[in-house]
N, C-alpha and C positions, 0 to 999 in steps of 0.2 A: 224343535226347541229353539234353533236358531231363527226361525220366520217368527216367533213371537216376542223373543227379543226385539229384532228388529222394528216387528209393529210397534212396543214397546217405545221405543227410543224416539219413535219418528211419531207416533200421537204424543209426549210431552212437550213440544216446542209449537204444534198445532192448538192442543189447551192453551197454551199461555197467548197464544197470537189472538187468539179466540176471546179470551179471559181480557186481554188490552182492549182490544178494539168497542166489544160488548162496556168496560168501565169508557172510555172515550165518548160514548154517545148513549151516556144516559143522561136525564135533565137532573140539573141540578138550580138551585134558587138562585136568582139574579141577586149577586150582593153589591149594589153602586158604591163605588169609592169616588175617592176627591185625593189630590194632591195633597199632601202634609210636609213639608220642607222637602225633602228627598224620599220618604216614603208614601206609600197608598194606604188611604185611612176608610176603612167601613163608615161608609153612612145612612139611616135610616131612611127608608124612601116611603111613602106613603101611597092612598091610593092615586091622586092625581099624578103625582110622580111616573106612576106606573103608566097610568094612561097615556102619557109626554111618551113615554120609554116605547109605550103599541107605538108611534109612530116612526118614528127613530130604528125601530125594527122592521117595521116593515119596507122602510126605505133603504137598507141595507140588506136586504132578503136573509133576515137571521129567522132560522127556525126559530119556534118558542112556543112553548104551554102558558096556561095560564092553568094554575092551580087553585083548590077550591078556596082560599082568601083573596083571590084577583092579585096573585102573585106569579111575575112572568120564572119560568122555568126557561133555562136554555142548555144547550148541551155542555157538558163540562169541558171539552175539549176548547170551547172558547172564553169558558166562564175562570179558565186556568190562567188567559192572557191578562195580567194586569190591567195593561196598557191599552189594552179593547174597551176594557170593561171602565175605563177612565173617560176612553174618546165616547164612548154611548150614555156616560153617567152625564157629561158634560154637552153634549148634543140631546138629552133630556131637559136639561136647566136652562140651555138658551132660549129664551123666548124669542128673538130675531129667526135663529136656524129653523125651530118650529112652524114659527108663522109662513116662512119660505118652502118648507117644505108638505106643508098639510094637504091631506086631497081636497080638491077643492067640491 
């Protein structure tokens, strides 16, 4: 009785590490934000957009899907960082940063 306690005790904190990691790196939709005074405001990105964002991705070695509307999928673990998702929105938009970085 006491070994199945103890199994007991010691698979609940494995589930849950389990349970973390598995939500941590599943994909989730790329939602591009833009600065708004001091907060991060959702903005609508389209397909070009998107395409801008393949590059920008791939020059930072971000995983990513592309789901069945040519929408990038990334893992939620990064898709959490505001501030990531600000520098990659805004390294999508530049046209200079792009043209410098495109394969040639």
């Amino acid at each position: 009785m006491r070994s199945n306690r103890r199994i007991y005790w010691l698979s609940i904190p494995l589930i849950g590490i389990f349970a973390f990691l598995y939500y941590q790196n599943t994909y989730t939709e790329f939602q591009p934000v833009l600065l708004s005074g001091e907060s991060y405001k959702n903005i609508h990105g389209d397909s070009i957009f998107y395409q801008k964002l393949k590059i920008v991705f791939d020059y930072n070695n971000v995983q990513y899907k592309i789901d069945k509307e040519g929408k990038p999928l990334i893992k939620r673990s990064l898709n959490n960082d505001a501030e990531l998702i600000f520098n990659y929105t805004q390294k999508a938009l530049d046209t200079q940063w792009l043209s410098s970085h495109e394969k040639k």
